[in-house]
N, C-alpha and C positions, 0 to 999 in steps of 0.2 A: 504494500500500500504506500502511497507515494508520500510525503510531507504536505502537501495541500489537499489532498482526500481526506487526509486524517484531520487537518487544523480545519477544515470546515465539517468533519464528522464532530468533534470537540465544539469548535464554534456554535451548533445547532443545538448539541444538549446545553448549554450556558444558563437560560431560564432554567431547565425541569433542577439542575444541580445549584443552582441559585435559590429557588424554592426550598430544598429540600435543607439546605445549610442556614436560613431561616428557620425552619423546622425544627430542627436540632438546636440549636440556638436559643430561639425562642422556649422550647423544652425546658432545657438544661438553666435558664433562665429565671423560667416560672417556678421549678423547683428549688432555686434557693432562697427568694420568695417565701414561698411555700414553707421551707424550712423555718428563718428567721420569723415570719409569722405566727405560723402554727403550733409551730414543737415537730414537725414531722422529718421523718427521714435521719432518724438519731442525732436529732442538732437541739439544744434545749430552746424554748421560743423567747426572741428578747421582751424583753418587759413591754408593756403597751406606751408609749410616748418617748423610749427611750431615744435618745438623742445620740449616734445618727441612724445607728442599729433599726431597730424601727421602721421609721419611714422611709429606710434602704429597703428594708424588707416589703414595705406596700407597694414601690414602686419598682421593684423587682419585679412584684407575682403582678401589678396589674399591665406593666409594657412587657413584660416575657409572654402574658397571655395573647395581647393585641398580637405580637409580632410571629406569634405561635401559631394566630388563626391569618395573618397577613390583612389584618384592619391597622388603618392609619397606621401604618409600620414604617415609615417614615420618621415622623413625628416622635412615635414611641421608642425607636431607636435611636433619635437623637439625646433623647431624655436617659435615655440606658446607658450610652455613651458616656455622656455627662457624670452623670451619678460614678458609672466604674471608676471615671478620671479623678472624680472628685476622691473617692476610696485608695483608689493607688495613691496618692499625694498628702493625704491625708493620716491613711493609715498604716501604708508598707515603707513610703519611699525614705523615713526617718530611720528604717532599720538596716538601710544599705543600697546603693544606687539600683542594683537591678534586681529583676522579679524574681531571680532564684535565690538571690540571698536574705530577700526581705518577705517570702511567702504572698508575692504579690501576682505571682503569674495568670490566676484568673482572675484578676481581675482588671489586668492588661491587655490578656485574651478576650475579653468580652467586649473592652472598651473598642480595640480596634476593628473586631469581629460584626460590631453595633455599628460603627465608622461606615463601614462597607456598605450597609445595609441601605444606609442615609443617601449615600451619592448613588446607589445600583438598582436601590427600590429593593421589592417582595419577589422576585421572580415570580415563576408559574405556580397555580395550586394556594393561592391566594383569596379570602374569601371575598375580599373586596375587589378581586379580580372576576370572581366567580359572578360577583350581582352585578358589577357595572355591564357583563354579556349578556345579560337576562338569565343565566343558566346554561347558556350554550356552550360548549366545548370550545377549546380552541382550531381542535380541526376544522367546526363546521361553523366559528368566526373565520378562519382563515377562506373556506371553500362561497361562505358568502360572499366576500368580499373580491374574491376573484372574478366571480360571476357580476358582480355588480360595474368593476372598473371593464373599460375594452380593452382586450387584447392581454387579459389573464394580469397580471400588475404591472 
């Protein structure tokens, strides 16, 4: 297979593997969230109003949810972002300039991984992808839309 069959084989999955890393993201997102709020997942739950534990944790589980189902994931990612950046600088970067030394890797990993998200969007499989179509698939947006312009696009 040649170098340009395969970077446009690669090229074309871009959305579905776009989507899919929002997915996982947004998951792994909601669950510590989840954690910090709840008590779940062997983590004890921080206090209600604890400052900044807390309302890290509400705004973990409700933009890892958004970004999870790919509603206003934008938005939400930028807010995820923000919040990780504010945690690394905050709370690792006093123990040692980089993530491995100061137990701050996820939440460097998240901050940049939310970054992406902001300038790339939600890929495919999105729900707010799913309503702005009516419902329709993307093959049979794309097969509409061929039939609609002349001369196929």
């Amino acid at each position: 297979m040649s170098t340009t069959r395969l970077n446009d084989r690669l090229t074309g999955g871009q959305p579905l593997v776009l989507g899919l890393f929002r997915i996982v993201l947004g998951l792994l997102f909601t669950s510590e969230g989840a954690a910090t709020v709840f008590g779940v997942l062997d983590r004890d739950a921080s206090p209600v109003g604890d400052w900044p534990f807390w309302y890290a944790g509400v705004i973990e589980l409700v933009c890892g949810a958004l970004v999870l189902l790919g509603v206003a994931t934008r938005g939400a990612a930028f807010l995820s972002s923000g919040i990780m950046a504010f945690a690394y600088f905050t709370e690792h970067q006093k123990d040692g300039l980089f993530p491995l030394q100061n137990g701050g890797l996820s939440p460097a990993l998240f901050c940049w991984g939310f970054l992406l998200l902001v300038f790339f969007g939600p890929g495919s499989l999105s729900l707010s992808g799913l309503l702005s179509r009516g419902g329709r698939t993307p093959a049979t947006v794309g097969a509409a839309s061929d039939q609609a312009s002349p001369g196929g696009r």
